[in-house]
N, CA, C and O atoms as a GROMACS GRO file, in nm:
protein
  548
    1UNK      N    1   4.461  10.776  -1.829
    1UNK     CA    2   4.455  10.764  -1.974
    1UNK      C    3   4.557  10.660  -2.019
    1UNK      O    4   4.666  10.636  -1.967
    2UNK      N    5   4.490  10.591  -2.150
    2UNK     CA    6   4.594  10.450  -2.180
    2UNK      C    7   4.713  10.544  -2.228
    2UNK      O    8   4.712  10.661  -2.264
    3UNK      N    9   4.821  10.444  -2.215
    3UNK     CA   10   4.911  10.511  -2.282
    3UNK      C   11   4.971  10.391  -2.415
    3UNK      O   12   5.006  10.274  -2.398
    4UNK      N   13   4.965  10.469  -2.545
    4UNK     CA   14   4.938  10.448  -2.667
    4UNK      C   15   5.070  10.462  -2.786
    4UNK      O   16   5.083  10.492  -2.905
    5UNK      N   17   5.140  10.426  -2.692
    5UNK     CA   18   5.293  10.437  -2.785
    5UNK      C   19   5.316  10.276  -2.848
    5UNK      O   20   5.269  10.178  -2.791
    6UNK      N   21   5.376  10.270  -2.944
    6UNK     CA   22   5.401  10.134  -2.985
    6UNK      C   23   5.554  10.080  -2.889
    6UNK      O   24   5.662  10.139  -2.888
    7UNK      N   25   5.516   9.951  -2.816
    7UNK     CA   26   5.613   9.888  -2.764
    7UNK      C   27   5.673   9.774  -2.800
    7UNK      O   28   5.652   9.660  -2.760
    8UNK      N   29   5.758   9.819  -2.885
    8UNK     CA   30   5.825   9.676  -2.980
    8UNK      C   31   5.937   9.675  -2.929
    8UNK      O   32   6.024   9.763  -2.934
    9UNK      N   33   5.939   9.548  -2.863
    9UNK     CA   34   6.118   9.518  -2.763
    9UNK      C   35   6.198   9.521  -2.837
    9UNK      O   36   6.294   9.588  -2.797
   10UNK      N   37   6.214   9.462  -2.972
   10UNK     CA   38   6.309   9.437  -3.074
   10UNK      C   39   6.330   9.545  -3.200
   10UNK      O   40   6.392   9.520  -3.303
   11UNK      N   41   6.267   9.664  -3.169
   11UNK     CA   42   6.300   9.794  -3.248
   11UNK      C   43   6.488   9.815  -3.225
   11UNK      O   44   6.553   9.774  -3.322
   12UNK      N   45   6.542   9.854  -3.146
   12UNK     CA   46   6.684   9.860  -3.113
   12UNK      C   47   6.767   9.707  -3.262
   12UNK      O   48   6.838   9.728  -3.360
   13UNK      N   49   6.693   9.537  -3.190
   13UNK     CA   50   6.767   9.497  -3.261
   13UNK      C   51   6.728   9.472  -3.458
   13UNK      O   52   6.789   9.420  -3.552
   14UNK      N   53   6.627   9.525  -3.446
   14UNK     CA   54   6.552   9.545  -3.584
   14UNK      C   55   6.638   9.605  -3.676
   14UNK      O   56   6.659   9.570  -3.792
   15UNK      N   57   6.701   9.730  -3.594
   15UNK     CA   58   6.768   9.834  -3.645
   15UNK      C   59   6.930   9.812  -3.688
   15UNK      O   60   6.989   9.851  -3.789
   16UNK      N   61   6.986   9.728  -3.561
   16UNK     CA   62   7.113   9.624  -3.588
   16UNK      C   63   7.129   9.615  -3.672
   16UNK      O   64   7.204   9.687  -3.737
   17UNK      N   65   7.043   9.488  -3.729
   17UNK     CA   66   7.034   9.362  -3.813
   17UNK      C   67   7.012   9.456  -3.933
   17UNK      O   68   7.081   9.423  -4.030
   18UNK      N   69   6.923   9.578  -3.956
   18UNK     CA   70   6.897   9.655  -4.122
   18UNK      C   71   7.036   9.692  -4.118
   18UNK      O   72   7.090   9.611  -4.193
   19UNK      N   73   7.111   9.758  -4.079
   19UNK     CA   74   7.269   9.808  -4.050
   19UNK      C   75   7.347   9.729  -4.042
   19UNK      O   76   7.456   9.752  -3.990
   20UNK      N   77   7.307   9.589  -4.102
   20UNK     CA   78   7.450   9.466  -4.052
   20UNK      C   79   7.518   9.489  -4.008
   20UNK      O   80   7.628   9.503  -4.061
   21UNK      N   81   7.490   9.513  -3.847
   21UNK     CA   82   7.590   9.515  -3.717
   21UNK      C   83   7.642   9.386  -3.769
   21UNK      O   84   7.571   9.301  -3.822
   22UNK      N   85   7.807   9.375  -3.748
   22UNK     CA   86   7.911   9.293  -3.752
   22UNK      C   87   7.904   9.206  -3.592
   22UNK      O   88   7.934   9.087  -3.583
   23UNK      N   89   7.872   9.265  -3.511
   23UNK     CA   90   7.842   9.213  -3.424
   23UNK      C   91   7.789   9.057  -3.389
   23UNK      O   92   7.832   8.963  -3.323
   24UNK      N   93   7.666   9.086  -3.475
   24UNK     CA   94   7.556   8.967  -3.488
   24UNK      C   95   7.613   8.869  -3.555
   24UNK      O   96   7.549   8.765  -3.540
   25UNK      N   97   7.745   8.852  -3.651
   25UNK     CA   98   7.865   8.741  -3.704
   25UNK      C   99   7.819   8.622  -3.633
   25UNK      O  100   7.781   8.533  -3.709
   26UNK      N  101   7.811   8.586  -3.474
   26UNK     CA  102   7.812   8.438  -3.406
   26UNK      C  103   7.714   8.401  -3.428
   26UNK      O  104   7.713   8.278  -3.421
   27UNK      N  105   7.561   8.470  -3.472
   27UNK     CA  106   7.421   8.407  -3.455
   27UNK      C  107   7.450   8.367  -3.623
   27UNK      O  108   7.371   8.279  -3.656
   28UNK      N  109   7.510   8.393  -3.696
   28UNK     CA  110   7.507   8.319  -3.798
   28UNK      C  111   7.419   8.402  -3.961
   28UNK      O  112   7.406   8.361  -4.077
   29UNK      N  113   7.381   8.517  -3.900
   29UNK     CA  114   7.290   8.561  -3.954
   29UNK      C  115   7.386   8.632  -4.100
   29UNK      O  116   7.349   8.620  -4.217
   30UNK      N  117   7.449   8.667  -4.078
   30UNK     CA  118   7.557   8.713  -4.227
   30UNK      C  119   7.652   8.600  -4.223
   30UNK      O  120   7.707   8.528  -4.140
   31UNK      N  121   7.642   8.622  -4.395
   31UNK     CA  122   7.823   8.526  -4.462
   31UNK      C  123   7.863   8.662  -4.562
   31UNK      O  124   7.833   8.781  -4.555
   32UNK      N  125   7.942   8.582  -4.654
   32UNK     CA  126   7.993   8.666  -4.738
   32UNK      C  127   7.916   8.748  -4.834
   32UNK      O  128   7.934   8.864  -4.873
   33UNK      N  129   7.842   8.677  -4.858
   33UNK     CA  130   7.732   8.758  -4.928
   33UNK      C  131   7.592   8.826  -4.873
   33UNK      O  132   7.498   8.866  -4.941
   34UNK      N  133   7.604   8.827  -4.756
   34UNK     CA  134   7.503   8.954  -4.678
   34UNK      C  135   7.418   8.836  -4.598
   34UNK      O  136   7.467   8.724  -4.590
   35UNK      N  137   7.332   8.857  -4.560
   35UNK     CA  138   7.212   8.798  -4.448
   35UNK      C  139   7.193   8.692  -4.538
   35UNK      O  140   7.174   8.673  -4.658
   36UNK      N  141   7.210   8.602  -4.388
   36UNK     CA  142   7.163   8.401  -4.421
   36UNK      C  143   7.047   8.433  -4.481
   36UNK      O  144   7.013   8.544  -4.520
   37UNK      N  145   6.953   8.277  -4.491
   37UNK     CA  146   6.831   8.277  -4.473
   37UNK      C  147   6.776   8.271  -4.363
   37UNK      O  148   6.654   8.258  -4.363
   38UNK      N  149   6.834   8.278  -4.256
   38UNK     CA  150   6.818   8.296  -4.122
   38UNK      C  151   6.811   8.431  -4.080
   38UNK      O  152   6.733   8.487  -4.003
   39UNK      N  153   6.932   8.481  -4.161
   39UNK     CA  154   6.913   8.638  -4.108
   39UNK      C  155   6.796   8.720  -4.183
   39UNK      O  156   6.761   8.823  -4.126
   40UNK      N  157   6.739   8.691  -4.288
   40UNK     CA  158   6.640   8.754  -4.381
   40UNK      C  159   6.491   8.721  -4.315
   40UNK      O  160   6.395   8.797  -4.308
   41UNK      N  161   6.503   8.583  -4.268
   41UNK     CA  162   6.380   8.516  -4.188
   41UNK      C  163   6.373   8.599  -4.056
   41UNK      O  164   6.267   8.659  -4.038
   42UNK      N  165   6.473   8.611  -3.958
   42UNK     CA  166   6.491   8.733  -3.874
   42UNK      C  167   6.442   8.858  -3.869
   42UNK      O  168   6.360   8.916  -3.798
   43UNK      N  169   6.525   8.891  -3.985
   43UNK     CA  170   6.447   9.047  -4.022
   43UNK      C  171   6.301   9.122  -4.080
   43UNK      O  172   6.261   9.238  -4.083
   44UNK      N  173   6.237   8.966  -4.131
   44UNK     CA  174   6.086   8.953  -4.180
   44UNK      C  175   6.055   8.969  -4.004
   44UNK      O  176   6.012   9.067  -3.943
   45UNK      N  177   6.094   8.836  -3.954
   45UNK     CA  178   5.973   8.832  -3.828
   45UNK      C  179   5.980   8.974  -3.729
   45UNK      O  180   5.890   9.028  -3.664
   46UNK      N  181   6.089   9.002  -3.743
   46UNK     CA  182   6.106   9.199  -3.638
   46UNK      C  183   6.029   9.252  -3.727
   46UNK      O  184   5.917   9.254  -3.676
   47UNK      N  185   6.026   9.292  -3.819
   47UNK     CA  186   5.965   9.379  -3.915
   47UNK      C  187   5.793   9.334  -3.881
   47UNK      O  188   5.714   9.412  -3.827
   48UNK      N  189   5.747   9.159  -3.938
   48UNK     CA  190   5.637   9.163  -3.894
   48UNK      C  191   5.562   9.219  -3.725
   48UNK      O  192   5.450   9.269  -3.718
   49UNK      N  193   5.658   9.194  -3.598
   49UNK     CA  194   5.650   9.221  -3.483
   49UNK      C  195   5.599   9.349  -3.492
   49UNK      O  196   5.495   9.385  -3.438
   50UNK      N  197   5.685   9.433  -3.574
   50UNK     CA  198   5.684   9.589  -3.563
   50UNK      C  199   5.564   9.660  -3.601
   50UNK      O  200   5.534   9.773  -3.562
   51UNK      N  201   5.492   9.581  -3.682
   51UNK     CA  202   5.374   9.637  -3.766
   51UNK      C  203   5.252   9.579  -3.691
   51UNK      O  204   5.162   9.663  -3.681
   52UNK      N  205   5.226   9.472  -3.640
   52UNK     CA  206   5.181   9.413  -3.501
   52UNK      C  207   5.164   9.494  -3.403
   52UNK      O  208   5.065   9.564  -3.383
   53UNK      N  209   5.285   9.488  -3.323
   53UNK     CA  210   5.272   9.601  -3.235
   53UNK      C  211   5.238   9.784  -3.291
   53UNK      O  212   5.236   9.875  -3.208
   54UNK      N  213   5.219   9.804  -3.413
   54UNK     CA  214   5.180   9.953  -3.418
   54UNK      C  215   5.017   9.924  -3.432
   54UNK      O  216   4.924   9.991  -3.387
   55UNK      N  217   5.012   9.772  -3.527
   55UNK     CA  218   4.843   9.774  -3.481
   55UNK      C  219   4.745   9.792  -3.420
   55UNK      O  220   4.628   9.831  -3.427
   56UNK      N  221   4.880   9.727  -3.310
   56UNK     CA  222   4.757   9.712  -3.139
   56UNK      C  223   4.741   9.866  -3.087
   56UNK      O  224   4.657   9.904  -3.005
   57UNK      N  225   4.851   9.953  -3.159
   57UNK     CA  226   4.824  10.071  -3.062
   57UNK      C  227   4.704  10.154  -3.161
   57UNK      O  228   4.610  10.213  -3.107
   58UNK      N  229   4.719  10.150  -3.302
   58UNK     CA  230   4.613  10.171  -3.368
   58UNK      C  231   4.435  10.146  -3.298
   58UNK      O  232   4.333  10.212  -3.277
   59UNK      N  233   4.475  10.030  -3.285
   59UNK     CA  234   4.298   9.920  -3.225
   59UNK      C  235   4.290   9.997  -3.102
   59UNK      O  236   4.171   9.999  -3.071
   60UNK      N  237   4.378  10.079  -2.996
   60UNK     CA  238   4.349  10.096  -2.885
   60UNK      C  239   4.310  10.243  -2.905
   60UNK      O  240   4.205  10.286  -2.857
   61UNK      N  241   4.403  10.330  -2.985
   61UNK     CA  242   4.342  10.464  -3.026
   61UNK      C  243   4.213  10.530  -3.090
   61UNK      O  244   4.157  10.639  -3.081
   62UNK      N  245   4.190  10.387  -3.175
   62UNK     CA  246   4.042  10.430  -3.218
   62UNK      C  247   3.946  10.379  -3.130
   62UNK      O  248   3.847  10.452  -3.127
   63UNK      N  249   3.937  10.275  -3.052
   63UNK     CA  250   3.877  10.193  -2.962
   63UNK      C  251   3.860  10.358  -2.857
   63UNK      O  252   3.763  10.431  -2.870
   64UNK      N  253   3.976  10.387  -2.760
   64UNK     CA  254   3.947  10.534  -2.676
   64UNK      C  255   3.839  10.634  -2.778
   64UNK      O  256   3.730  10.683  -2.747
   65UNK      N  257   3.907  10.643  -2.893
   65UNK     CA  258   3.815  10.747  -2.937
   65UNK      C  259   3.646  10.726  -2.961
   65UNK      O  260   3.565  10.818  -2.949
   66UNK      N  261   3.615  10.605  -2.994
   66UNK     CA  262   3.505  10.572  -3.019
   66UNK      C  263   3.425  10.581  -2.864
   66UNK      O  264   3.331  10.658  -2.843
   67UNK      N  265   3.463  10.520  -2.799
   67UNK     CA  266   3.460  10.550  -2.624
   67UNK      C  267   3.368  10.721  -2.597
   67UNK      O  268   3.258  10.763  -2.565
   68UNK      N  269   3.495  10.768  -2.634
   68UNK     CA  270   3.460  10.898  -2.600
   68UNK      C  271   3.344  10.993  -2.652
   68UNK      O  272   3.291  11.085  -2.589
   69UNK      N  273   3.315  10.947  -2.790
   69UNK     CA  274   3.214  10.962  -2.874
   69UNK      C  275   3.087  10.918  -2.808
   69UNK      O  276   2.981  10.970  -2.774
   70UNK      N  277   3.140  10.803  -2.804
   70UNK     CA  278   2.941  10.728  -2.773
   70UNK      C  279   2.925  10.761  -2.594
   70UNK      O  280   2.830  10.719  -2.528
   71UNK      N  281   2.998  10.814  -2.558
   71UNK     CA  282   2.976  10.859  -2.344
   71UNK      C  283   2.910  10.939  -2.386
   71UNK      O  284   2.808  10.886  -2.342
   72UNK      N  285   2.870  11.033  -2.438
   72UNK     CA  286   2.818  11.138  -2.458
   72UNK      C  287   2.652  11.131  -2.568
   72UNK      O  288   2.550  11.199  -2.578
   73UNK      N  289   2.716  10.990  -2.641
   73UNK     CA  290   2.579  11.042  -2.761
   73UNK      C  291   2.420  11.032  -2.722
   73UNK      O  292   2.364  10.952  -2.647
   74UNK      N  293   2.390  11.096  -2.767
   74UNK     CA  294   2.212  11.045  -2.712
   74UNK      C  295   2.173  10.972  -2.756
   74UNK      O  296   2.207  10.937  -2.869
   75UNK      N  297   2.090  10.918  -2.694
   75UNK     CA  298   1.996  10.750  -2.748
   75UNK      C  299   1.904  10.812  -2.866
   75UNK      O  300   1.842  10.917  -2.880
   76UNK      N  301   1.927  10.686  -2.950
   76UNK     CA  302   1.849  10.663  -3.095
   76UNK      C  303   1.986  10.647  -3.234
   76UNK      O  304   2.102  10.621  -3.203
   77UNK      N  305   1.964  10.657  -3.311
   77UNK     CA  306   2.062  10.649  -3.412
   77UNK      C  307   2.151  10.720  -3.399
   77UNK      O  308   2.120  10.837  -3.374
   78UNK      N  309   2.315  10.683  -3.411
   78UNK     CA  310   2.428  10.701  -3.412
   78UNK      C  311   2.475  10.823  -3.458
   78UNK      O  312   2.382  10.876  -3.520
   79UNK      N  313   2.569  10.891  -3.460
   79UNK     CA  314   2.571  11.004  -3.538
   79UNK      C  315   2.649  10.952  -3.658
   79UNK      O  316   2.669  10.834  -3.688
   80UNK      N  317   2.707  11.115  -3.750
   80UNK     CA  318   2.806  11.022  -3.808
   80UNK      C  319   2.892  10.986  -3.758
   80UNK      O  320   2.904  10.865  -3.742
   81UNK      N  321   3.009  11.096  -3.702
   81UNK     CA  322   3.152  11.053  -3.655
   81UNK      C  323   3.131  10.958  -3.607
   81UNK      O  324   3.209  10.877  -3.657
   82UNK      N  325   3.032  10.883  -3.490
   82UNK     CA  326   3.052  10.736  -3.434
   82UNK      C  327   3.017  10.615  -3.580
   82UNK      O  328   3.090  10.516  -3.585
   83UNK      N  329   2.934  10.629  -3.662
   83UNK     CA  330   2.968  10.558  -3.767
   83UNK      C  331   3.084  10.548  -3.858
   83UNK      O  332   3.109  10.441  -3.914
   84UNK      N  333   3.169  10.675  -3.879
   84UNK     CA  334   3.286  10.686  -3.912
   84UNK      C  335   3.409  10.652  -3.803
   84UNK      O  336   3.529  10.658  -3.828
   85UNK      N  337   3.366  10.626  -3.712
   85UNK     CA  338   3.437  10.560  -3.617
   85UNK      C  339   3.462  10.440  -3.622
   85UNK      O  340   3.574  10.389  -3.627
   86UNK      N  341   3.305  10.357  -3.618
   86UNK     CA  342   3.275  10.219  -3.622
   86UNK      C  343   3.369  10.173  -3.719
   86UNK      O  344   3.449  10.084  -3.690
   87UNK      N  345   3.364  10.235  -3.849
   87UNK     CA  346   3.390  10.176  -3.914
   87UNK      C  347   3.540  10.185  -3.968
   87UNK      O  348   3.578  10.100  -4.048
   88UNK      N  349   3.612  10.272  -3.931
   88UNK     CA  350   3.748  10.258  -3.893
   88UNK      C  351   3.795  10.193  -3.798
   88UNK      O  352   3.914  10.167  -3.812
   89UNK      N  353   3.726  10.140  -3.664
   89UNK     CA  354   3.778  10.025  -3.607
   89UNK      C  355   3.752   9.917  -3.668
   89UNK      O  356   3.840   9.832  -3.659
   90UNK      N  357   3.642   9.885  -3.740
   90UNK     CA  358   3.656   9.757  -3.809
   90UNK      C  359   3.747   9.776  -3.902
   90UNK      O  360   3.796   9.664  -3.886
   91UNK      N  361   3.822   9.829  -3.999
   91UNK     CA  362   3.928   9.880  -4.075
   91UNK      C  363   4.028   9.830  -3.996
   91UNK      O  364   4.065   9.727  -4.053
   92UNK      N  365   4.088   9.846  -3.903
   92UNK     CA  366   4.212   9.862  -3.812
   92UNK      C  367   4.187   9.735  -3.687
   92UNK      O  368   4.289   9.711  -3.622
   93UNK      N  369   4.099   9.679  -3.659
   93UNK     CA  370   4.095   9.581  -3.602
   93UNK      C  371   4.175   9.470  -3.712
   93UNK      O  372   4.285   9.415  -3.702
   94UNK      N  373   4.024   9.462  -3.866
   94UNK     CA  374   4.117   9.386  -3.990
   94UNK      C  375   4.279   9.376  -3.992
   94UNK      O  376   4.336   9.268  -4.002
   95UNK      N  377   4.333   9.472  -3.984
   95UNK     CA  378   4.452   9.496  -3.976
   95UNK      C  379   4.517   9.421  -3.879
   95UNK      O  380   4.605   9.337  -3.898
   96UNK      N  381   4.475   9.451  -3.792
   96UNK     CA  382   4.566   9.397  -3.663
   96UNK      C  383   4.548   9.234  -3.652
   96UNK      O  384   4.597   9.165  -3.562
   97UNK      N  385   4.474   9.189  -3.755
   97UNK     CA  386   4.454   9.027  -3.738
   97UNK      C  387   4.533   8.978  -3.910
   97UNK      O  388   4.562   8.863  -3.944
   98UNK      N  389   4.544   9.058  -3.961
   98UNK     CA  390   4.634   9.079  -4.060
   98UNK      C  391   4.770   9.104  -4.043
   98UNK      O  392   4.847   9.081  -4.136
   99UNK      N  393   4.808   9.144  -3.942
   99UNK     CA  394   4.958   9.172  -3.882
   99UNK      C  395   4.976   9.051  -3.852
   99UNK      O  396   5.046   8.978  -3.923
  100UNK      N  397   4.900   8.997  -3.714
  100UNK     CA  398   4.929   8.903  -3.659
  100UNK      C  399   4.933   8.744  -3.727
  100UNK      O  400   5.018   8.656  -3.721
  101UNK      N  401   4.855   8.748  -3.767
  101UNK     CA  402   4.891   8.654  -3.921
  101UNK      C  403   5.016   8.609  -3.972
  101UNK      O  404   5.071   8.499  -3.966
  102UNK      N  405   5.063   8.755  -4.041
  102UNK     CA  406   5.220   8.771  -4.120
  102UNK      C  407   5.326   8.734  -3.984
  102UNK      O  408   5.441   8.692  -3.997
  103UNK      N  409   5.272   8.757  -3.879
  103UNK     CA  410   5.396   8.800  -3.744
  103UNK      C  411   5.414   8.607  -3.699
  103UNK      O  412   5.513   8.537  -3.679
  104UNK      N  413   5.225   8.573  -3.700
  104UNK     CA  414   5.273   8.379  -3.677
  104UNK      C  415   5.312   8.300  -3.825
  104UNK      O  416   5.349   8.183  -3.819
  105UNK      N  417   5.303   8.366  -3.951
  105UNK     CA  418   5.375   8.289  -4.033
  105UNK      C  419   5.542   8.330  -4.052
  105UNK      O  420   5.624   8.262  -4.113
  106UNK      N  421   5.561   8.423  -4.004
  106UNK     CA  422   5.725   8.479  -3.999
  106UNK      C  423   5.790   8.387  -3.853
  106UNK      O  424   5.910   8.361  -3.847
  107UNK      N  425   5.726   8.360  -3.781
  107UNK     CA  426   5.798   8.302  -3.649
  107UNK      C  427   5.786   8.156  -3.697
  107UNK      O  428   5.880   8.089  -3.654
  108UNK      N  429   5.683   8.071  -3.787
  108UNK     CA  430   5.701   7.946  -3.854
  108UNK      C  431   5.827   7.914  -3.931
  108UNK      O  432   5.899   7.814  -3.929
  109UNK      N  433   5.833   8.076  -4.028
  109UNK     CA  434   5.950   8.063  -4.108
  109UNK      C  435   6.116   8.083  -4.046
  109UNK      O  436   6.222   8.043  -4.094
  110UNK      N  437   6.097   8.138  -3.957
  110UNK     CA  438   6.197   8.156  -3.865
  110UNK      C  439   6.256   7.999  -3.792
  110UNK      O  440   6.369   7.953  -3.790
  111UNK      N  441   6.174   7.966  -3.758
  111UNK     CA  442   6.194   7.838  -3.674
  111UNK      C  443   6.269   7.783  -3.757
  111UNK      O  444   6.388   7.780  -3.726
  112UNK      N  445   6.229   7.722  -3.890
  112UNK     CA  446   6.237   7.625  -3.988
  112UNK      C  447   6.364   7.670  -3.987
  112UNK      O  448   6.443   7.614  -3.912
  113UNK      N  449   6.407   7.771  -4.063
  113UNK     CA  450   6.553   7.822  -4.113
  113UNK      C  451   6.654   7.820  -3.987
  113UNK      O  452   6.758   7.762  -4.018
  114UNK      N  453   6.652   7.868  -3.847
  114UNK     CA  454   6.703   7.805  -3.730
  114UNK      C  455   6.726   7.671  -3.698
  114UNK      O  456   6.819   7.619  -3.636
  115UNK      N  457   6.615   7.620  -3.756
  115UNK     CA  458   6.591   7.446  -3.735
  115UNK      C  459   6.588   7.440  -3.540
  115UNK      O  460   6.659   7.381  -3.458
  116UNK      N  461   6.467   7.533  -3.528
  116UNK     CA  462   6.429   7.500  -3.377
  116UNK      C  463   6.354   7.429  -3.367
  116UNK      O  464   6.279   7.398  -3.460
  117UNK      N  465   6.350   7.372  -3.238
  117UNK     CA  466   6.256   7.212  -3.206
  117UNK      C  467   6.153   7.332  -3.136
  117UNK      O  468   6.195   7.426  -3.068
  118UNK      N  469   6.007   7.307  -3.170
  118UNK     CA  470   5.896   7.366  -3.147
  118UNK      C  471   5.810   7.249  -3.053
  118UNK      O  472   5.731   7.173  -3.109
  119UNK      N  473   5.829   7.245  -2.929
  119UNK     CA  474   5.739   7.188  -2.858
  119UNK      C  475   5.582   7.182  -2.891
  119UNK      O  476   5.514   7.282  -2.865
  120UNK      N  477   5.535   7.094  -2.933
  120UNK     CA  478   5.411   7.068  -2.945
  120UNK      C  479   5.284   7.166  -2.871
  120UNK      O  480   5.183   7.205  -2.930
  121UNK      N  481   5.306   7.184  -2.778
  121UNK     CA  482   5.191   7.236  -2.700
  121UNK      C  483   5.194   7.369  -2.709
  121UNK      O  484   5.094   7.440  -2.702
  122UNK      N  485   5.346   7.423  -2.728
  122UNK     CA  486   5.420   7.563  -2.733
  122UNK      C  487   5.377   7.638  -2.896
  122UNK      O  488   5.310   7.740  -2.910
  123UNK      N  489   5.417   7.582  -2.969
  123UNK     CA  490   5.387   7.656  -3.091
  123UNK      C  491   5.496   7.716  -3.116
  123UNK      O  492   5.575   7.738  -3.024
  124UNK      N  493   5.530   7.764  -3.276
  124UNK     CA  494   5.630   7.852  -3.350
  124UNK      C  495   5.626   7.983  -3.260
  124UNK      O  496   5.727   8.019  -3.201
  125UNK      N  497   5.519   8.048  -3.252
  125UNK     CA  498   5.532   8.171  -3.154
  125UNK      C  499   5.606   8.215  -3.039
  125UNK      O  500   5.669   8.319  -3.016
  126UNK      N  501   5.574   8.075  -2.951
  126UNK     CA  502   5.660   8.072  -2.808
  126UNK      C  503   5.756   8.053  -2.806
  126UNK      O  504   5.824   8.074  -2.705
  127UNK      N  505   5.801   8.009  -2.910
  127UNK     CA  506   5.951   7.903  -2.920
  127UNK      C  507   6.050   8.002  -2.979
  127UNK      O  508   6.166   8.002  -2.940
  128UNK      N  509   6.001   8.103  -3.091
  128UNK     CA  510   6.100   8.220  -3.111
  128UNK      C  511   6.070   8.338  -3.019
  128UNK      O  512   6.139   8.439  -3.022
  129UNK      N  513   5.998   8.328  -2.962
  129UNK     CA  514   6.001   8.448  -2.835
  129UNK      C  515   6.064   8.420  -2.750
  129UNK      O  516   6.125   8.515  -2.699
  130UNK      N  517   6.081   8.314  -2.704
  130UNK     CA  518   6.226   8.249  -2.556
  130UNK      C  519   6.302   8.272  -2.681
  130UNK      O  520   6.338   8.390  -2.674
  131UNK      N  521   6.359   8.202  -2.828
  131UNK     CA  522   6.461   8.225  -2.868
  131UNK      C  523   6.511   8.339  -2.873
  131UNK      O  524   6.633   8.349  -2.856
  132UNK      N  525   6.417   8.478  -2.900
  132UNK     CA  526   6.497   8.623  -2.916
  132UNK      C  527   6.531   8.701  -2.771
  132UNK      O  528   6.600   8.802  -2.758
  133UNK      N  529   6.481   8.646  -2.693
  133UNK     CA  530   6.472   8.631  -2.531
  133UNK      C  531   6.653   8.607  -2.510
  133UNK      O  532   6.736   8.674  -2.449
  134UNK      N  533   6.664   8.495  -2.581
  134UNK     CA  534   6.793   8.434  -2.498
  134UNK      C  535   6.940   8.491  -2.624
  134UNK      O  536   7.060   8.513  -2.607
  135UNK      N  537   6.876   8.494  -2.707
  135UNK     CA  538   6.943   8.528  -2.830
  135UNK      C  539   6.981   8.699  -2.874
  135UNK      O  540   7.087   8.740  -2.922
  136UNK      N  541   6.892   8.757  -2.848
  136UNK     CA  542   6.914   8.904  -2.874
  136UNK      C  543   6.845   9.026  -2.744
  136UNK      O  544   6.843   9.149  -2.750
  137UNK      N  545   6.794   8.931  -2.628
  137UNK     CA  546   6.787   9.020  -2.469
  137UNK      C  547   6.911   9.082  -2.426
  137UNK      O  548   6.915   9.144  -2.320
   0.00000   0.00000   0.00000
């Protein structure tokens, strides 16, 4: 059986950064008056990550359940629950391309406010994933 927990690497530093760990001072992300625009751009893109990753586990829970429904149904028209199924995965699929959306325009906005060089072929995506890799691993 899948296993269906949300796995967001950056929950721990999500949690930091809402708690202005003093810590985080060298990345630049607080001054005197609370979180850069770096650190606010930060805390969008974890936050978007976070809702992303609960998507996917959403898309995979109703996806099993629908599974389990139709192994069993008999041929000819659907019942309901598998139509009330259907149509909560299309609900929650929406979603999850709606997450991911907010999650590649938060890693655009991220970059910018870092002022990271985004390799052409790489994209905003890849380029803050090695950054939180090397930056907050």
């Amino acid at each position: 059986m899948p296993n269906f927990t949300a796995t967001f690497p950056w929950a721990t530093q999500l949690q930091r950064l809402q708690q202005r760990d003093p810590a985080w001072a060298s990345l630049a992300l607080f001054d005197e008056t609370g979180l850069t625009d770096a650190g606010r751009a930060l805390e969008q893109l974890l936050q978007a990550g976070q809702a992303f990753a609960q998507s996917d586990v959403d898309v995979g829970l109703v996806a099993d359940e629908l599974r389990r429904y139709q192994k069993f149904a008999p041929p000819g028209r659907p019942s309901v629950q598998i139509v009330q199924l259907r149509r909560q995965q299309s609900t929650v699929q929406q979603a999850q391309r709606m997450a991911r959306q907010a999650f590649i325009r938060q890693a655009d906005v991220l970059t910018r406010a870092l002022q990271l060089v985004v390799p052409v072929k790489l994209g905003p995506v890849v380029t803050v994933e090695r950054w939180l890799k090397a930056n907050l691993g």
